[in-house]
C-alpha positions as CSV (number, residue, x, y, z in Angstrom):
1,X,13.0,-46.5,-35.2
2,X,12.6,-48.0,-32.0
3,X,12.3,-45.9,-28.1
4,X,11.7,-47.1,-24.5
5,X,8.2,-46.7,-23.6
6,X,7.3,-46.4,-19.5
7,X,3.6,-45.8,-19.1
8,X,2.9,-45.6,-15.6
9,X,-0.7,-44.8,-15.9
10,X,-3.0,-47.5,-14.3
11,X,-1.2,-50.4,-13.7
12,X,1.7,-49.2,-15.6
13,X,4.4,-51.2,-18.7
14,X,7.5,-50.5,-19.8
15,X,8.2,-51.6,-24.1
16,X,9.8,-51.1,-27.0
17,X,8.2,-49.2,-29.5
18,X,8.2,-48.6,-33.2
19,X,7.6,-44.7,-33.8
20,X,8.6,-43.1,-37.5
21,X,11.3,-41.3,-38.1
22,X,10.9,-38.0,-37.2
23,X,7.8,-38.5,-34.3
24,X,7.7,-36.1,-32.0
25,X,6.7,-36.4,-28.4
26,X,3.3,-35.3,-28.9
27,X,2.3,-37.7,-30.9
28,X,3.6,-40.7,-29.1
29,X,1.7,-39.2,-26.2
30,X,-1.4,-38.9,-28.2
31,X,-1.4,-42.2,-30.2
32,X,-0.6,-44.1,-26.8
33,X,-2.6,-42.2,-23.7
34,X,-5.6,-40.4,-26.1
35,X,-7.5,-37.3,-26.0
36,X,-6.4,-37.0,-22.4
37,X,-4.8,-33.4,-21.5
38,X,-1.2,-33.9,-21.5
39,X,-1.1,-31.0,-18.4
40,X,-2.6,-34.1,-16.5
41,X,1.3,-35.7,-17.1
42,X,4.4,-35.5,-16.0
43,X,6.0,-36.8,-19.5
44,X,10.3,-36.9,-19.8
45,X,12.6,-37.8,-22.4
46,X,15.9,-39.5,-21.2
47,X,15.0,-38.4,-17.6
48,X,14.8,-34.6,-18.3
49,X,11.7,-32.8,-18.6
50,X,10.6,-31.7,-22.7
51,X,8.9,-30.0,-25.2
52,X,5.9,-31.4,-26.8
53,X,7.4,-31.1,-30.3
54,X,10.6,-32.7,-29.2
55,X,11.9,-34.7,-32.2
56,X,12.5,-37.9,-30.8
57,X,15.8,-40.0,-32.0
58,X,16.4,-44.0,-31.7
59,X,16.9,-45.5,-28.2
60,X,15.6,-42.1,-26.6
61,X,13.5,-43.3,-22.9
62,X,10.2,-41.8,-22.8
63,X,7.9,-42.2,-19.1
64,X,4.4,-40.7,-18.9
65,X,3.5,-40.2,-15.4
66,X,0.0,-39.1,-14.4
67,X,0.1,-36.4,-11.8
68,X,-3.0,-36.7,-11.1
69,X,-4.8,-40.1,-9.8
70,X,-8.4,-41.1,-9.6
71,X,-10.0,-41.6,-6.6
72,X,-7.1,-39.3,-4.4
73,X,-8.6,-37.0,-2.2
């Protein structure tokens, strides 16, 4: 199935992605961003704030937004 991707970490993309039926957000977030700790992200579904183990469905949005940035003092 296919979901919005916006990954505003570094310089930042927005793409459609292929994810399996029945991929929760966790593991988008890991297979895209790494071993990173998702606490360091603000990460939504369709604008609203969710669960790691969200079930994702086709067309959902998903943004990743570091909350913390490198080199901010």
């Amino acid at each position: 199935m296919q979901v919005l991707l916006i990954n505003n970490d570094g310089g930042g993309f927005a793409d459609y992605i292929e994810v399996p039926d029945g991929a929760s957000v966790q593991e988008v977030f890991t297979e895209k961003v790494g071993n990173r700790p998702a606490s360091d992200y603000l990460i939504r579904v369709n604008r609203q704030p969710c669960a790691s183990q969200q079930i994702l469905q086709e067309g959902d949005r998903i943004s990743i937004t570091p909350t913390k940035i490198e080199g901010a003092g």
